[in-house]
Structures are given as structure tokens and as C-alpha cells.
N, C-alpha and C positions, 0 to 999 in steps of 0.2 A: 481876175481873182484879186481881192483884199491883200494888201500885205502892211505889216508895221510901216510906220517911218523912225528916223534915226532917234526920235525921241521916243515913241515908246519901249524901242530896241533896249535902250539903253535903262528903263528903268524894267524892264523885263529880268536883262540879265543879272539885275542884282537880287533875284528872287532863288526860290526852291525849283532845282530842274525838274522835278514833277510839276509847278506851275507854269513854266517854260514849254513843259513839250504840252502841256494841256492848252494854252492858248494858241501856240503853235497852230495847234489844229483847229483852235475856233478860228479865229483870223482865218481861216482859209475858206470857210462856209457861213461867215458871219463880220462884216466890217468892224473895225473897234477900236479903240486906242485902251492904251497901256498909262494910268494919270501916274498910279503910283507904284513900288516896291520896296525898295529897303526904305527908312526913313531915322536919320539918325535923332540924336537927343533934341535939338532945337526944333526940328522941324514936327515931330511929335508929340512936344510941349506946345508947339503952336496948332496944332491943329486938334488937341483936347481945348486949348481957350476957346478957341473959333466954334468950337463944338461938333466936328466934326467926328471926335473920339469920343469915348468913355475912359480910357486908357491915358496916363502919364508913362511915359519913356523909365524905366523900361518892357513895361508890363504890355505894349503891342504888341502881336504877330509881326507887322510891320517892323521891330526892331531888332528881330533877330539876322543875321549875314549866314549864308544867304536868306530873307524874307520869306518867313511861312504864309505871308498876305500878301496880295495884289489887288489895287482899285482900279476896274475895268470897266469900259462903257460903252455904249452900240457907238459909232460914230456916223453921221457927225453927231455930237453931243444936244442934245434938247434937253436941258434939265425942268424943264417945265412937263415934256411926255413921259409921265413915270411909266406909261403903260411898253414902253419899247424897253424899261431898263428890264422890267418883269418879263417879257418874251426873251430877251438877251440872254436871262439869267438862266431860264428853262433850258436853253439851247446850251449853254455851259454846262450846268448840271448833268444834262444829259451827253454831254461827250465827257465830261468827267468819268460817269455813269460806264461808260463803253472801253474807258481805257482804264478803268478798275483805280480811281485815286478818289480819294474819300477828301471832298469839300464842303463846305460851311459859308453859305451866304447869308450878306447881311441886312438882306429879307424875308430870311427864316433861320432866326439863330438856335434853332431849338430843332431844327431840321423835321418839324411834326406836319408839314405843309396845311400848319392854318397859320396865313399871312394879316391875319388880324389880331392875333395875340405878342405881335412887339411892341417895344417900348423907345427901342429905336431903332432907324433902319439906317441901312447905310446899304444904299442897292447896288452901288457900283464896288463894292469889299467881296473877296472871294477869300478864305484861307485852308489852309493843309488840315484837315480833320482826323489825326492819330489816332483816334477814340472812336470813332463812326466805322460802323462795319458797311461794305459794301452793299 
């Protein structure tokens, strides 16, 4: 069975425990690592230059303590097969789905499942969706 190593542990636990026990439970029926969770001002500002954001510090999910966002990804990582991040994703949504926590990925930000109407994706971004009814 799948389990973290000490490095995704650790940027796991700097998230929302509802992101915590949700990948809990993927890791367990799906391999993966844990790239990112809390992110504070530098590293946030660097990763809108890089273009990995939309977002300046403090306006991420990512920059809230604990992290309403976590960057998750099937492991081992192939950022070339996007088609393993989109099966990854399914399989999270769907145990999201079962343990009643309302998430937002960022290969369907608009949660409408037509994965052709974004403008940007970030397929390995998961966050806490307050506003999304089950």
C-alpha cells in the first residue's frame, strides 16, 4: 500500500485537516506525493512570476495557515502524461465526493466538467470549496 514520505508529510500537515484526512485516504488507493501546502509571501510571489499562479501573496488559497490548497500529483510524477494527472484527479474528487468535503480543482475551476473551457490549468492544485454544495 502507498504511503507519504517525510517530505510530503510534512507539507501535508501544514494544510486544512479536511485536506489532510482527504488525501489520507487517496494515498492509500492511489500513489502520490504532496509538492505543495502552506506557502508563505516569497515563495508565492515566486511562483506567480514563474507562472505557476495567478495569484500574488496574499490572495492564494495556498497562503492561508493552515492551507486551504494542496498541489498533488500521481507519483512518480511524469509532467509530460497530463492524462494520469486527469485520472488522479477523478479519483480525488471522487473520494472527496464520499467523504462529503467540497473541492476545486485546477482542471475545472468552474466545477461545470467541461475541461475545455479553462484558461488555466494547474492539474496538480486541489482546494477547500466553502461555496460548492455537495
Amino acid at each position: 500500500m502507498p504511503s507519504f514520505g517525510r517530505q510530503s508529510l510534512h507539507q501535508l500537515r501544514s494544510c486544512d485537516p479536511r485536506l489532510q484526512a482527504l488525501f489520507a485516504r487517496v494515498v492509500a488507493g492511489y500513489d502520490c506525493t504532496v509538492i505543495c501546502g502552506h506557502r508563505g509571501e516569497e515563495a508565492q510571489n515566486k511562483a506567480r512570476r514563474a507562472g505557476r499562479s495567478k495569484l500574488w501573496f496574499p490572495d492564494g488559497n495556498h497562503n492561508a495557515y493552515p492551507s486551504a490548497a494542496a498541489d498533488v500529483a500521481p507519483y512518480p510524477i511524469d509532467w509530460q502524461n497530463s492524462k494520469r494527472f486527469y485520472h488522479f484527479a477523478g479519483f480525488v474528487l471522487a473520494t472527496a465526493r464520499e467523504m462529503c468535503i467540497s473541492i476545486r480543482w485546477g482542471g475545472d475551476w468552474d466545477s461545470d466538467n467541461d475541461l475545455d473551457d479553462q484558461t488555466f490549468n494547474d492539474l496538480v492544485h486541489f482546494e477547500i470549496d466553502e461555496e460548492a454544495p455537495l
